[in-house]
Steps between C-alpha positions, in 0.01 A plus 500: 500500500267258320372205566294301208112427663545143401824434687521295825649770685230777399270209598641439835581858571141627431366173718719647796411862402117429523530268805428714853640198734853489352606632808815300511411260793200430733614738739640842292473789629220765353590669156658815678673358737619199264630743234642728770677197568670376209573887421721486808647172431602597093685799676643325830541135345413350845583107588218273339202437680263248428253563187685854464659407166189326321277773640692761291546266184079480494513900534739500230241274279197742601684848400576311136129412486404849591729646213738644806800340286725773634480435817449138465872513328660715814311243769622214318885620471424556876431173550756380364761675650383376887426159345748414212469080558133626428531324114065558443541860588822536279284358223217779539757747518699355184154510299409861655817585352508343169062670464698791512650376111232355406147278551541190708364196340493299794590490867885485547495617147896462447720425199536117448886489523456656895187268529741195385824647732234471815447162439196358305248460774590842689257711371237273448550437883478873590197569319329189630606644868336847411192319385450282822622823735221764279254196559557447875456863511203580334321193605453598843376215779159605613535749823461318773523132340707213614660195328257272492705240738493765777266305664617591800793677676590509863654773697832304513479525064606894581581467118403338139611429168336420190698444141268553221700322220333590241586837554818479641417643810566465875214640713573605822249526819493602842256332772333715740167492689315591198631186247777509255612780333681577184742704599744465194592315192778451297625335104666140586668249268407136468630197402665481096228247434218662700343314788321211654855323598509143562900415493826550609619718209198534287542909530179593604339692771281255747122581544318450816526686887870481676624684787847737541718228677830741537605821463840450343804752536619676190821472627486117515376490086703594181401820310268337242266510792450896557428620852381163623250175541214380640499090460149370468382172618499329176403184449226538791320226623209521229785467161726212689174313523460520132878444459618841385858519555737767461618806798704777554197719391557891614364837491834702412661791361659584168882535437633854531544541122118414467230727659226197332485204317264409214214320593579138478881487535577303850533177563235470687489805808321797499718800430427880568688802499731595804303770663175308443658203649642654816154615598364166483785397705440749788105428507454111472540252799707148484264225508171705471486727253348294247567500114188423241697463153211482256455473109253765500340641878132538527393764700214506708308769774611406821160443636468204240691253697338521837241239428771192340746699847217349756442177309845431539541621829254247583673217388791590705306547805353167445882352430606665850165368685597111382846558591417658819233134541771261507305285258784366228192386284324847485843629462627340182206576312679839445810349329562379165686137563823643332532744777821572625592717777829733494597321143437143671251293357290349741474165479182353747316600721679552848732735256228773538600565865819646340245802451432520848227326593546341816638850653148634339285244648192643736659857442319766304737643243485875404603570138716890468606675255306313195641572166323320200654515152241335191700353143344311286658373194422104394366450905340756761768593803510702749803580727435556879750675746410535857605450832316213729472587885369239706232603791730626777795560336677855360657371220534207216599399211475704184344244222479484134291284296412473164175358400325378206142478400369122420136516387321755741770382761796686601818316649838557625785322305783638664574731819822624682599718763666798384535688860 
């Protein structure tokens, strides 16, 4: 088989080929036990699992790059045969077998009546999708690093998720003792005109931090869904104060003719394959597993945050100690004067008792379970989960405010109780 050195798939396929993190995911097995792996799955065609199918498309891309066309060709017809709605892998496979004719001039190097039959943004949309998923793939987050809104998670957070949009990818972490961890990641779909949604209808994906509100039953949705979704809490608190509008905004599946979509081709969800989807279902938690959907994620060393984590922390305390005073005045200097509490706008100043203080008053207040989540687009904001225990008491309320930066001042502009 020959490929011409100039072509976009030589290109790609020698990028892949050279690259020693395409592993597949965060969290692939070692090389040995991987290709043990997918030797046993070609013969057994096992039931999907998630990653399973992109992790043997980027082996299929590495044996090309490594001249292994032989085997690249028998993988790929493999892959195929367990994953036929698989239409990027069909593509390799068609131009695998076509290099056996001749040189490929291009990636998805097929003749123009068959490129016009598949419709005339088809394979223009598959070979962007191979792009972003080789990208993802060789661009590898820094071991160890966290999005850079992980400012901090709390034991309750057992789980995260970060979209990278610019990649088209859905990172997945797990919370333990130790800090996040990236435990797996996964090629999404975005909105047909990209992101930063404003509107109702405008078919883009929203950007900011949202939370899983419901797990909903695949039972309960149509097809075009795929094995399920997880509604997010769009428009939070932060885009209805700048009046974004629009809803119904879901991490879901793909219908069963479709193991992916292109990149930009919803109306505004995030969309991943089945098996990738139904482990995000069985790890994340309704209202607190959070959900960072970013343009592009900047990663940082954990260790990097602890300083801005205590200045914060600070602030909070010092919020809790004036609501624990009973003084209204020393109070209200923490709130912007549009605050509103549980989507209520508060209109004087007896309405901040609807927060709680009289039942504070003379009462120290402990603050558990503190999860702080940093965006910054046009203003600085930080998220806050925690739950507020009185002095003497076992339980309270589970609180959520969102504040914003004004000068070197932080304040709340909106809080709710959420448990």
């Amino acid at each position: 088989m020959k490929f011409l050195p100039g072509s976009l798939l030589h290109q790609a396929l020698v990028a892949a080929a050279c690259s020693a993190a395409l592993l597949g995911s965060a969290v692939a097995a070692p090389p040995a036990k991987r290709h043990a792996a997918q030797a046993a799955a070609a013969k057994a065609a096992p039931a999907a699992r998630d990653g399973e199918a992109e992790a043997r498309l980027i082996g299929i891309y590495r044996l090309v790059g490594q001249s292994r066309t032989r085997e690249a060709l028998d993988q790929a017809a493999s892959l195929v045969r367990d994953h036929p709605n698989f239409a990027l892998a069909q593509l390799v496979y068609g131009d695998l077998l076509a290099a056996q004719a001749g040189p490929l001039h291009a990636f998805g190097d097929v003749p123009d009546a068959q490129a016009k039959a598949a419709g005339p943004h088809a394979l223009t949309d598959l070979r962007d999708e191979a792009l972003l998923r080789l990208r993802a793939l060789r661009e590898r987050p820094p071991a160890g690093a966290i999005p850079a809104q992980f400012l901090q998670l709390s034991p309750s957070n057992r789980h995260a998720i970060a979209i990278d949009a610019s990649r088209s990818r859905l990172y997945l972490f797990e919370n333990g003792p130790q800090g996040p961890k990236l435990v797996a990641d996964y090629y999404v779909s975005v909105g047909k005109l990209g992101i930063d949604k404003s509107a109702e209808g405008d078919l883009r994906t929203p950007l900011g931090v949202y939370f899983v509100t419901s797990n909903l039953d695949p039972k309960s949705l149509k097809n075009f869904y795929g094995a399920g979704a997880l509604p997010i809490n769009y428009p939070n608190p932060y885009d209805t104060r700048r009046g974004k509008t629009g809803r119904g905004i879901w991490l879901h599946g793909t219908p069963p003719e479709q193991y992916a979509r292109a990149p930009k081709a919803t109306d505004g969800c995030v969309v991943l394959a089945n098996p990738d989807l139904e482990r995000v279902i069985r790890t994340v938690e309704i209202r607190t597993t959070p959900v960072v959907i970013a343009s592009s994620l900047r990663w940082v060393p954990q260790g990097s945050v602890l300083a801005e984590n205590r200045r914060f922390n600070d602030v909070l305390q010092a919020w809790g100690n004036a609501k624990a005073s009973g003084d209204i005045n020393r109070l209200l200097a923490f709130y912007t004067p549009d605050f509103a509490v549980d989507g209520k706008a508060i209109a004087d100043r007896a309405g901040i008792t609807k927060v709680g203080l009289n039942k504070a008053r003379g009462r120290d207040i402990q603050l558990k379970d503190v999860s702080l989540l940093h965006w910054t687009d046009s203003a600085d904001t930080m998220v806050v989960t925690f739950g507020e225990v009185p002095a003497g008491a076992r339980t309270g309320p589970v609180r959520r405010q969102y504040w914003v930066r004004q000068g070197s001042q932080w304040k709340i502009f909106y809080e709710g109780v959420i448990g």
